[in-house]
GUGU-225275 format. One line per field, with one value per residue: residue in three letters; chain; y, x, z of N, C-alpha, C, O, CB in turn. Coordinates in nm, 4 decimals. Glycine has a CB too. Example, Ala and Ser with C-alpha at 12.3 -4.5 7.8 and 13.67 -1.06 7.14 Angstrom:
2
residuo: ALA,SER
cadena: A,A
n.py: -0.5690,-0.2250
n.px: 1.3190,1.2850
n.pz: 0.7800,0.7080
ca.py: -0.4500,-0.1060
ca.px: 1.2300,1.3670
ca.pz: 0.7800,0.7140
c.py: -0.3300,0.0030
c.px: 1.3200,1.2900
c.pz: 0.7800,0.7870
o.py: -0.3319,0.1138
o.px: 1.4236,1.3409
o.pz: 0.8465,0.8039
cb.py: -0.4473,-0.0598
cb.px: 1.1308,1.4084
cb.pz: 0.9046,0.5725
***
This chain:
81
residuo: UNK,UNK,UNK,UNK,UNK,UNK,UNK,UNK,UNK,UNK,UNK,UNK,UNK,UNK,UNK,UNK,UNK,UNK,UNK,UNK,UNK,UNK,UNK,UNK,UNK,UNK,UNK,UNK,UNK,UNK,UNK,UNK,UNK,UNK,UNK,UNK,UNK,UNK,UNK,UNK,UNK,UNK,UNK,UNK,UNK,UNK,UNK,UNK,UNK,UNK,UNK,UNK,UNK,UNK,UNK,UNK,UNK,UNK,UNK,UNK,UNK,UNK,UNK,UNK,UNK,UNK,UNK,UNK,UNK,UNK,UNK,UNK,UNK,UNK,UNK,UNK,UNK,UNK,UNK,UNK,UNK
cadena: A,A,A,A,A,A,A,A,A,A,A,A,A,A,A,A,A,A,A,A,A,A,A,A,A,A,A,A,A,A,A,A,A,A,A,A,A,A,A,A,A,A,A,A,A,A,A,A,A,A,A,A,A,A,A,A,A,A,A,A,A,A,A,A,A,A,A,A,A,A,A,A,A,A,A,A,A,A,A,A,A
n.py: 1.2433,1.3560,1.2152,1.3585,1.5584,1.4903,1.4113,1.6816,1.8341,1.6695,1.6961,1.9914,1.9642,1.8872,2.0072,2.1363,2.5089,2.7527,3.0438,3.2187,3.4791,3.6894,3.6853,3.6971,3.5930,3.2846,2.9379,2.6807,2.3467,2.0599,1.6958,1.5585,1.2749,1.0872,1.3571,1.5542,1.8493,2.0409,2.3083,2.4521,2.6539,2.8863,2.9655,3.2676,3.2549,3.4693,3.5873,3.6889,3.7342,3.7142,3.5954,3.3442,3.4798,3.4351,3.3744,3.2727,3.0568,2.7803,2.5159,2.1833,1.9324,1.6366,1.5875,1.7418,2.0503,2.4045,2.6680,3.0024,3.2989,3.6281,3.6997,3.9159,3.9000,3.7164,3.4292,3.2395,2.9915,2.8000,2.5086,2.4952,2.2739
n.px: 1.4051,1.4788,1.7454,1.9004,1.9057,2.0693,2.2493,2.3289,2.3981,2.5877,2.7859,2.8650,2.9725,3.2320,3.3083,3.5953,3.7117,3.9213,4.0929,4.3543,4.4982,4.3333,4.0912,3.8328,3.7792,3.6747,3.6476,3.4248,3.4418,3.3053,3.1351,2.8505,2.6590,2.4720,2.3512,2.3279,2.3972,2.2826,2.1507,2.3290,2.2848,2.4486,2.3681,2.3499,2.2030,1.9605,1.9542,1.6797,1.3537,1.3874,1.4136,1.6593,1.9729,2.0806,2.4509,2.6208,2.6260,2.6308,2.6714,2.6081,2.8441,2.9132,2.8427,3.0298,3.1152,3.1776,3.2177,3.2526,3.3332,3.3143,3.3184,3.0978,3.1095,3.1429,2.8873,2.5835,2.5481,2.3627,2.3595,2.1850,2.0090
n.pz: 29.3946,29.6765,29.6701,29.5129,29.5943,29.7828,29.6876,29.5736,29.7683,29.9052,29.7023,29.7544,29.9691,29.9209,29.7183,29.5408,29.6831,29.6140,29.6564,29.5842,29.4931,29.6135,29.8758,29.8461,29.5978,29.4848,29.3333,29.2464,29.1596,28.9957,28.9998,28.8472,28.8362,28.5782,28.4722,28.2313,27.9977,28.1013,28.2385,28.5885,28.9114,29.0778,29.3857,29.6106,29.9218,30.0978,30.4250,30.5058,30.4138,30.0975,29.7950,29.7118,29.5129,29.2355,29.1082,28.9635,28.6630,28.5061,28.2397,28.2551,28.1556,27.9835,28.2528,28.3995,28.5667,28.5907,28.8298,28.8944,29.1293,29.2492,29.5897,29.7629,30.0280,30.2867,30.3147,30.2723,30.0139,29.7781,29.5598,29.2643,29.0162
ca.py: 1.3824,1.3463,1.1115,1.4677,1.7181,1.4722,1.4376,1.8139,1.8658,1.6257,1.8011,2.0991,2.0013,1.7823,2.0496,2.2322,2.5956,2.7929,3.1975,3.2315,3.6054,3.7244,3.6096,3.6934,3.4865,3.1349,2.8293,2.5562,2.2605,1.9318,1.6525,1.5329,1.1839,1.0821,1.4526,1.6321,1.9308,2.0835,2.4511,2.4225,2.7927,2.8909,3.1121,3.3298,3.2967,3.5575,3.5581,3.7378,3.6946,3.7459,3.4702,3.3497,3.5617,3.4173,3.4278,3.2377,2.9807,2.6764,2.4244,2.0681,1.9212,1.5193,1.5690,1.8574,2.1961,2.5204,2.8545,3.1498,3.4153,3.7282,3.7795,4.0393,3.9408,3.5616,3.4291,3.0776,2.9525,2.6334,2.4847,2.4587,2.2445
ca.px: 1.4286,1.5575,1.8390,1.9496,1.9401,2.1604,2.4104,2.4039,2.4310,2.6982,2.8499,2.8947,3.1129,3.2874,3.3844,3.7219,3.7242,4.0042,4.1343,4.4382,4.4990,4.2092,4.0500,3.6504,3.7307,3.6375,3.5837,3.3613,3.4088,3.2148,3.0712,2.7354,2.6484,2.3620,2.3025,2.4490,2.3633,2.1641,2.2356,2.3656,2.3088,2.5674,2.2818,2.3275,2.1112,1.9946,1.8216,1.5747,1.2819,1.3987,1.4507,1.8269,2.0339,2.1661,2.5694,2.6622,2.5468,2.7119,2.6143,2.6752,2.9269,2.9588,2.8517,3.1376,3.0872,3.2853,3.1728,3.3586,3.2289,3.3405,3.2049,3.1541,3.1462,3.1064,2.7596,2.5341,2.5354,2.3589,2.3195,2.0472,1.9634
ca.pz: 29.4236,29.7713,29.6277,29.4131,29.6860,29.8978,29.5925,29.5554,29.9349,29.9591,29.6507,29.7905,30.0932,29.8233,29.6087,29.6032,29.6595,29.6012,29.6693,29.5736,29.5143,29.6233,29.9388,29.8130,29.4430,29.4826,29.2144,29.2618,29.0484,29.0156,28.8202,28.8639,28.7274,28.5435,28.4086,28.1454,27.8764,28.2001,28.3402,28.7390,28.9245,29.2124,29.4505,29.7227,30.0114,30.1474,30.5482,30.5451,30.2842,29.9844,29.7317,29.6697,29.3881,29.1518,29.1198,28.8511,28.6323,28.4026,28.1823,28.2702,27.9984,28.0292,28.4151,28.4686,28.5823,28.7198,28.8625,28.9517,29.1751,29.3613,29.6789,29.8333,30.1717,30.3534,30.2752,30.2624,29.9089,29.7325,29.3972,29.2071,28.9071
c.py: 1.3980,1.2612,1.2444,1.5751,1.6591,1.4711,1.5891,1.9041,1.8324,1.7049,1.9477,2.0990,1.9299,1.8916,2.1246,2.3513,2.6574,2.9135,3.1756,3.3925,3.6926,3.6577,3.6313,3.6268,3.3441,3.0664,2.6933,2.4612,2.1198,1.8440,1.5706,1.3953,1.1526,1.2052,1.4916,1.7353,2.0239,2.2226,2.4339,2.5998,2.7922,3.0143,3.1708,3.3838,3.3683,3.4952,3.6303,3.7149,3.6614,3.6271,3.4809,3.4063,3.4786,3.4536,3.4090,3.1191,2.8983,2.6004,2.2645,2.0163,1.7400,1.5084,1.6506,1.9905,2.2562,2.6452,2.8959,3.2051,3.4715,3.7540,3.8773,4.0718,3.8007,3.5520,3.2396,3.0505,2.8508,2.6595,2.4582,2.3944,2.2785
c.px: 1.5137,1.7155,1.9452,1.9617,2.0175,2.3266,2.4317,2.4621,2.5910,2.8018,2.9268,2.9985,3.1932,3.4096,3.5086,3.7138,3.8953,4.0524,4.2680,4.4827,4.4094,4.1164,3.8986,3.6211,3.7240,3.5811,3.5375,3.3534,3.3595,3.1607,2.9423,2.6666,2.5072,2.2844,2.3477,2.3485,2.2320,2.2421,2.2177,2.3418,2.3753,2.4374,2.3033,2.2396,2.1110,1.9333,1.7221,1.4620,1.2362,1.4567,1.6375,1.8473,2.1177,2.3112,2.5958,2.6017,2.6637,2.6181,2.7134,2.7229,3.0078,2.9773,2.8938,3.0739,3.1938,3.2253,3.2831,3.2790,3.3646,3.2159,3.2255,3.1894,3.1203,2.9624,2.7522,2.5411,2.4907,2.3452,2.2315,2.0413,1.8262
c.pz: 29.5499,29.7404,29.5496,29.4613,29.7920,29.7836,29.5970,29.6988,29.9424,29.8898,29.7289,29.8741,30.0115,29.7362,29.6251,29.5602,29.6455,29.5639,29.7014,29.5662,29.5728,29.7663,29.8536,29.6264,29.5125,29.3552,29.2904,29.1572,29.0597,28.9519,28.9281,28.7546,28.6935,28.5014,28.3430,28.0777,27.9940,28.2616,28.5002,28.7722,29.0767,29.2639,29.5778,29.8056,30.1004,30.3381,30.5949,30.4119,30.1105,29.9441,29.6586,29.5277,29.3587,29.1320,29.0173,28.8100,28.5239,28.3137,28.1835,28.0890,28.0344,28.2001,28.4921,28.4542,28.6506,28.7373,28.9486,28.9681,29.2805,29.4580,29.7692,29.9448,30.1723,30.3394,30.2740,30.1122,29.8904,29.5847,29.3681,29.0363,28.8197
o.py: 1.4532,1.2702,1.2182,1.6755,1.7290,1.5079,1.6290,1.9996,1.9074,1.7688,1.9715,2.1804,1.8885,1.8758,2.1794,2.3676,2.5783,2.9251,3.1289,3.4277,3.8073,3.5504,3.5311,3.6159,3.3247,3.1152,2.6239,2.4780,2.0679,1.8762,1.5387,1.4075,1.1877,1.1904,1.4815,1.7174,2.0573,2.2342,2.4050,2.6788,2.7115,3.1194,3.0993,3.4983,3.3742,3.3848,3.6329,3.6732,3.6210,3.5583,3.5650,3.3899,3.4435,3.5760,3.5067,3.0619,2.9536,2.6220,2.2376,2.0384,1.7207,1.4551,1.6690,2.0324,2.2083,2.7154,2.8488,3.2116,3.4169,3.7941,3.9147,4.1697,3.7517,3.6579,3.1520,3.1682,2.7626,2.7599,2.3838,2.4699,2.2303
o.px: 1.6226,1.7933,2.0644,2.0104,2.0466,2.4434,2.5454,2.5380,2.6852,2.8880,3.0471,3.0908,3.2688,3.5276,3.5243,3.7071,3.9845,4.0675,4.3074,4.5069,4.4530,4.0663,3.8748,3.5190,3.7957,3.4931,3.6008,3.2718,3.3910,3.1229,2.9495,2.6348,2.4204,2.1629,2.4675,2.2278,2.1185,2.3535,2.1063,2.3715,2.3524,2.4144,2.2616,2.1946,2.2009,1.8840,1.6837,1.5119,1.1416,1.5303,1.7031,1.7649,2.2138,2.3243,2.6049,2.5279,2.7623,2.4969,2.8254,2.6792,3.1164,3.0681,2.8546,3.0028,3.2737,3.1877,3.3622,3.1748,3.4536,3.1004,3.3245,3.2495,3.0764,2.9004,2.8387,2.5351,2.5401,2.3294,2.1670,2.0690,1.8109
o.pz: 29.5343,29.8354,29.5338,29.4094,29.8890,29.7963,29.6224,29.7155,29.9683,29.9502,29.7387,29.8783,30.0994,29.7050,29.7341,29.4383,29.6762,29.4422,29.8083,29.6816,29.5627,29.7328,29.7861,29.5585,29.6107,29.2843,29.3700,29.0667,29.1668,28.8393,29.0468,28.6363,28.7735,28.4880,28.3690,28.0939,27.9599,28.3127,28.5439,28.6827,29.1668,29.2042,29.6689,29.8010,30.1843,30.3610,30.7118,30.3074,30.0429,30.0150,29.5971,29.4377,29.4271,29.1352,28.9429,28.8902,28.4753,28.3158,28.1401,27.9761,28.0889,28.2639,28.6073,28.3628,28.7311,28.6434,29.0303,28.9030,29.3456,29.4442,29.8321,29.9891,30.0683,30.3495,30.2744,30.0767,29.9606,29.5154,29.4420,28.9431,28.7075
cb.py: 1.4560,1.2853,0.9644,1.4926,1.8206,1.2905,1.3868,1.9092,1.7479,1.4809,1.8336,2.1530,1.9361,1.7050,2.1197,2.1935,2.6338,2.7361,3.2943,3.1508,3.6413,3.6823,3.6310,3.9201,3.4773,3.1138,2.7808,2.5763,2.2534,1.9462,1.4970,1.6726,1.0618,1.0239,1.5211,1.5224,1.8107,1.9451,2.6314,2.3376,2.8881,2.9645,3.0915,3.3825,3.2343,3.6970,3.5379,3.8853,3.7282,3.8637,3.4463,3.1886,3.7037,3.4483,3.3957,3.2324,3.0530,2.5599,2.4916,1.9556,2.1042,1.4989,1.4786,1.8677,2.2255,2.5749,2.8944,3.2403,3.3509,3.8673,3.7015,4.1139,4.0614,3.5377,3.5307,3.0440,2.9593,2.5243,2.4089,2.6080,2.1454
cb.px: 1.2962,1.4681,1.7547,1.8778,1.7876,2.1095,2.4057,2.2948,2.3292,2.7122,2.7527,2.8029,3.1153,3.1374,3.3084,3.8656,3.6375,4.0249,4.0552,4.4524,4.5156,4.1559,4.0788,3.5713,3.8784,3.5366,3.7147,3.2450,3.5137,3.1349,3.2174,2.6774,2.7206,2.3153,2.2724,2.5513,2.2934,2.1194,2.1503,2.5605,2.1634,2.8006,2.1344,2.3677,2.0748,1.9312,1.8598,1.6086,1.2508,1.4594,1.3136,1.9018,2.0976,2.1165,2.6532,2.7877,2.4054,2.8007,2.5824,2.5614,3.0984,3.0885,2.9195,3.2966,2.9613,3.4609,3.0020,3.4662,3.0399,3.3831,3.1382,3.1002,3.0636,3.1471,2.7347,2.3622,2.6104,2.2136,2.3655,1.9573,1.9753
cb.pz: 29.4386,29.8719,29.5091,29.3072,29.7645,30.0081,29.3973,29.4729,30.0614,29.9498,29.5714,29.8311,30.2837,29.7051,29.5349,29.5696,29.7355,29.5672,29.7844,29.4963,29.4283,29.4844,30.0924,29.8251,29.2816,29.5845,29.0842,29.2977,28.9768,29.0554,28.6620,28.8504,28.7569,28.6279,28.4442,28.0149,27.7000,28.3384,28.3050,28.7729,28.9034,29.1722,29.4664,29.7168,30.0525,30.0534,30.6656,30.5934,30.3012,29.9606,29.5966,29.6679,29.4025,29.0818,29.2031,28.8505,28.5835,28.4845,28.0429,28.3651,27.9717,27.9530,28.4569,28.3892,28.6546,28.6648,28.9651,28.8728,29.2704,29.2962,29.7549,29.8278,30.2768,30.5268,30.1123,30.3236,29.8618,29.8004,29.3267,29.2166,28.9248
***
C-alpha cells in the first residue's frame, strides 16, 4: 500500500499538465503499471473539513489514463484509485 501512494505521489509531479488556451484547463496524463481495467479519480482538496470533490474520473486502459478538468481557481489536487 505504501509502495502505491508513493507511485501515485510520484505520479503526480511526473505528469504533464498543459493550458494552452485557457489558463484554468489542464490534462493530466499517466500510466500506472501493474493495474489496468480500474477507475483513477482526479479530486479536489478542499481545507477545511469537507471531504475532497471529485473532478474527474477515467478508467485505466493497459495502465494509461487522461483527465481533463476546468478549474475554477488554483487548488491542491490528488489521485485516487
Amino acid at each position: 500500500m505504501r509502495k502505491l501512494f508513493f507511485y501515485l505521489s510520484s505520479l503526480a509531479f511526473l505528469c504533464s499538465c498543459s493550458g494552452k488556451k485557457d489558463q484554468h484547463n489542464f490534462t493530466i496524463k499517466g500510466t500506472i503499471t501493474h493495474i489496468s481495467n480500474q477507475k483513477i479519480f482526479l479530486c479536489r482538496v478542499n481545507f477545511d473539513d469537507k471531504a475532497p470533490e471529485i473532478q474527474d474520473s477515467a478508467t485505466l486502459k493497459d495502465g494509461h489514463f487522461e483527465l481533463n478538468i476546468k478549474a475554477s481557481e488554483e487548488g491542491l489536487y490528488q489521485l485516487q484509485l
